[in-house]
C-alpha positions in Angstrom: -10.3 -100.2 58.5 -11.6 -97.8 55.5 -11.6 -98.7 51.9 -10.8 -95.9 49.9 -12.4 -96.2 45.9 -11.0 -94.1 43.1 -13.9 -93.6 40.7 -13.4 -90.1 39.8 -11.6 -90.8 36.0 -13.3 -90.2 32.4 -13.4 -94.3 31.1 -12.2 -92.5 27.9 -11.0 -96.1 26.5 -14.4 -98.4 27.1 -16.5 -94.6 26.5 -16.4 -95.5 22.4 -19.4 -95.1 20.3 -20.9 -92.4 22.1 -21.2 -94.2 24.8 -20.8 -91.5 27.7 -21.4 -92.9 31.4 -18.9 -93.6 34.3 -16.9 -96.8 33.9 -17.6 -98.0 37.4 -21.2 -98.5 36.1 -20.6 -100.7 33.8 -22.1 -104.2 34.0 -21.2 -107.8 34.6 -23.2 -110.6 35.9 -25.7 -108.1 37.1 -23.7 -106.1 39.1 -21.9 -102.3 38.2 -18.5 -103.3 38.6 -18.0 -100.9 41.9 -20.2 -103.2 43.1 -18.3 -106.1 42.8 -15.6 -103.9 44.1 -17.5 -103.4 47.4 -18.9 -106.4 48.0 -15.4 -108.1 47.7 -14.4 -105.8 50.6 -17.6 -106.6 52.7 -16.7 -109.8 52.6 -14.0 -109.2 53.7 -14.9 -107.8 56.7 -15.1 -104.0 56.2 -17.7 -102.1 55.8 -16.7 -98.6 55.9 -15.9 -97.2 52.2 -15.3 -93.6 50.8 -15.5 -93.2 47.1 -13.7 -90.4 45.4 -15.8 -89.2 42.3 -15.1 -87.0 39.3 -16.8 -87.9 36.1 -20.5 -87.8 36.1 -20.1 -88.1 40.3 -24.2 -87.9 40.2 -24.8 -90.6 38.4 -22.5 -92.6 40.9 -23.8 -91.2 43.9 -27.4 -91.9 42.8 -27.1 -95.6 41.8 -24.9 -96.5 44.9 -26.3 -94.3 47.9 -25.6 -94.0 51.2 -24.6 -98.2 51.2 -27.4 -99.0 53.2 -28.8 -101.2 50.8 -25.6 -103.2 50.2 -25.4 -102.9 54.6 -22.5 -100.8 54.8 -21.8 -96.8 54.8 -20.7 -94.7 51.4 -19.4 -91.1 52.1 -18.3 -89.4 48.9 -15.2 -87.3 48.6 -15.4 -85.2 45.3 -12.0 -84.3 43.0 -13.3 -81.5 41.1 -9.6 -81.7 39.1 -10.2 -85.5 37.6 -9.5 -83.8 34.2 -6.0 -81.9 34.6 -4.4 -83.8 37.3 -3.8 -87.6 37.6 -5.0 -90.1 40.0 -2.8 -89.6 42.8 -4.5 -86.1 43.4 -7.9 -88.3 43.7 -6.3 -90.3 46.6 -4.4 -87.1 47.7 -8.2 -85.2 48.4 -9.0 -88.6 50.8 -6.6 -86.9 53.5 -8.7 -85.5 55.9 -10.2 -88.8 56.1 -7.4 -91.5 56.0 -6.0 -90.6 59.7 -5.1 -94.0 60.0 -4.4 -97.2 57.8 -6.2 -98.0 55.1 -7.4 -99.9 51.9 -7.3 -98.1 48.4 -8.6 -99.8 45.5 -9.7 -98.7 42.0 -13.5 -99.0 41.1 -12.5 -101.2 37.9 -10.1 -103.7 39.3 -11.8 -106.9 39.7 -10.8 -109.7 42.3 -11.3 -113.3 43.5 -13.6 -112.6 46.9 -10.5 -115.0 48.2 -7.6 -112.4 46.8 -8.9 -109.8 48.4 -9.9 -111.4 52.1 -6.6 -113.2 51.6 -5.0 -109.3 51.3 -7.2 -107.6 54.1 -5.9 -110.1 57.0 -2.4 -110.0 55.4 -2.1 -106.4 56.0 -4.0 -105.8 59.2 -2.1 -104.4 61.7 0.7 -104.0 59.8 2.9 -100.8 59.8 4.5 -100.8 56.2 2.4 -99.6 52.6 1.9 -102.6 50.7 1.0 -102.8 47.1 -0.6 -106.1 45.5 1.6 -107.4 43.3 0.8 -110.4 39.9 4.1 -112.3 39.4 1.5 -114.4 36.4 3.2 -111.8 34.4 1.9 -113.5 30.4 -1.6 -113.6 31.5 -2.0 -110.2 31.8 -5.0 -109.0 29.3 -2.7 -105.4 28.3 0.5 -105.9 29.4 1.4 -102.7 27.8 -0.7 -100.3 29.4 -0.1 -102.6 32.9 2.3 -100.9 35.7 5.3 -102.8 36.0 7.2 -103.8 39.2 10.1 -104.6 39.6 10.5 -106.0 43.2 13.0 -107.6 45.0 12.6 -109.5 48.2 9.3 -108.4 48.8 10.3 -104.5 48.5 9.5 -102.3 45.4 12.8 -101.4 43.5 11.5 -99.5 40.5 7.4 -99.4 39.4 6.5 -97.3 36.3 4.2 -98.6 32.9 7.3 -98.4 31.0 10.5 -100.2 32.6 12.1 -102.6 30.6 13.5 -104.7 33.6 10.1 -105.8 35.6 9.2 -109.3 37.4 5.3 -108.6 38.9 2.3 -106.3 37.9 0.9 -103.4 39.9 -2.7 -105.0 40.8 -4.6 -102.1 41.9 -5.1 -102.4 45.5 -2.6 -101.1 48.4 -2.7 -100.9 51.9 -1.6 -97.2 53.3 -0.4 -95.7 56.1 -0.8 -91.8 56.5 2.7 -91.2 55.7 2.0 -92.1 51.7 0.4 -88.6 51.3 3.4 -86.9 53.0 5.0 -88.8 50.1 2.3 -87.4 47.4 3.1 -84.1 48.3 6.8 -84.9 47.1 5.7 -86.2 44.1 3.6 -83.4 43.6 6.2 -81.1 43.8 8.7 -82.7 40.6 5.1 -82.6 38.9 4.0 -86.3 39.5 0.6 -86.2 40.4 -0.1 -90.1 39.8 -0.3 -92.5 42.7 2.5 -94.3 41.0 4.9 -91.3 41.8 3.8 -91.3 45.4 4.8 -95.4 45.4 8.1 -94.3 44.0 9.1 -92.0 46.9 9.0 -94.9 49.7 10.1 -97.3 47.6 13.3 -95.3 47.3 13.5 -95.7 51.0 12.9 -98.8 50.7 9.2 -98.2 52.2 6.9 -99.8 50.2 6.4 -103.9 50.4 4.7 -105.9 48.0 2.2 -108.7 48.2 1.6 -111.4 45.6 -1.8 -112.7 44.6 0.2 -116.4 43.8 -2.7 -117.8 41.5 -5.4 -115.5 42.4 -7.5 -114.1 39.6 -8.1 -110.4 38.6 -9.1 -107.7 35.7 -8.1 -104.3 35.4 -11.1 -103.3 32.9 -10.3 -100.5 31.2 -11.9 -101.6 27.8 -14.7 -103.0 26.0 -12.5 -106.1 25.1 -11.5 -106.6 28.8 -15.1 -106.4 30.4 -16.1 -109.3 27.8 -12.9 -110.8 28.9 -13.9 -110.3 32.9 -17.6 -111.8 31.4 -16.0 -114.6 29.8 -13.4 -116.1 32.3 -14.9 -115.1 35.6 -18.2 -117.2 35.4 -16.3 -119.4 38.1 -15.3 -116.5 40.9 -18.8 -114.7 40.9 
């Protein structure tokens, strides 16, 4: 199986005081958080990862390499749109290279090791998307800006960062089959170009299956406050 990384976006919210350098390469416990990210994954078991970059894509490409040293291989896919389109366009320039299942994650999602081995042999084999789903719904860090779900048994009903009615939280990490860019492309054409709209499509077919993390730990770090949060309360997983 492939593990497909969106790293391609600005970091406009933990880029503040000048600051100007991709968010994946940010810091904690020694480690650029894409790093974290892929080791996660090797642990898991797979060891074959593409990276979609954007954003200073050199500075990325230079401080990761080919994945040798981590014992693994890196290809890099570049979206030359990260700044007019939204992130489903990043997953959506993957094609040629997703003819089969596989895992995407985002380069700033941080896991228990266990909630992401515990998610690869869940969805092995398995013929349906799945999308990670957090039912520990108060201890999100920004439950504002999260993507809510609501889900109902085990199959996305309705996922978007603003519904009112939601029970779970959109973790960041799915498992794909090739048939979820068929259903980019139809998000693409009502204007949607955000991997949320593709998610939407399935799920109206009742297509897209979720998978809780039960008491599993994670970060989205999308600011300053949340990668002091990630340093603060993850001393135990890392």
């Amino acid at each position: 199986m492939k593990v497909l990384i969106v790293a391609a976006g600005k970091g406009e919210r933990i880029n503040v005081d000048g600051e100007r350098k991709p968010k994946p390469l940010y810091h904690c416990f020694d480690k650029y958080l894409i790093e974290h990210v892929i080791e996660n994954f090797k642990k898991a078991g797979i060891n074959e990862f593409y990276i979609v970059v954007g954003f200073m894509a050199e500075h990325i490409k230079t401080a990761l390499g080919d994945g040798s040293k981590y014992g693994i291989k890196i290809s890099y896919i570049h979206n030359l749109e990260f700044d007019t389109k939204a992130n489903g366009w990043s997953v959506y320039v993957s094609k040629e290279f997703m003819g089969e299942p596989f895992i995407l994650t985002m380069s700033d999602h941080i896991f228990q090791p266990e909630v992401i081995q515990e998610f690869v042999s869940f969805v092995s084999g398995k013929s349906n998307c799945y999308l990670c789903t957090d039912k520990k719904i108060k201890e999100n860090t920004d439950i504002d800006d999260a993507t809510k779900v609501y889900e109902e048994d085990g199959k996305i009903v309705n996922i978007n960062k603003k519904l009112d009615q939601f029970n779970s939280i959109d973790c960041g990490v799915f498992y794909l089959t090739p048939k979820f860019f068929n259903a980019l492309e139809s998000a693409q054409l009502k204007g949607d170009f955000s991997i949320t709209g593709g998610v939407k499509e399935l799920a109206s077919n009742g297509e897209f299956l979720t998978h809780d993390v039960k008491e599993g730990k994670w970060i989205d770090v999308d600011t300053r406050e949340e990668l002091i949060y990630l340093k603060e309360n993850f001393k135990d997983v890392f």
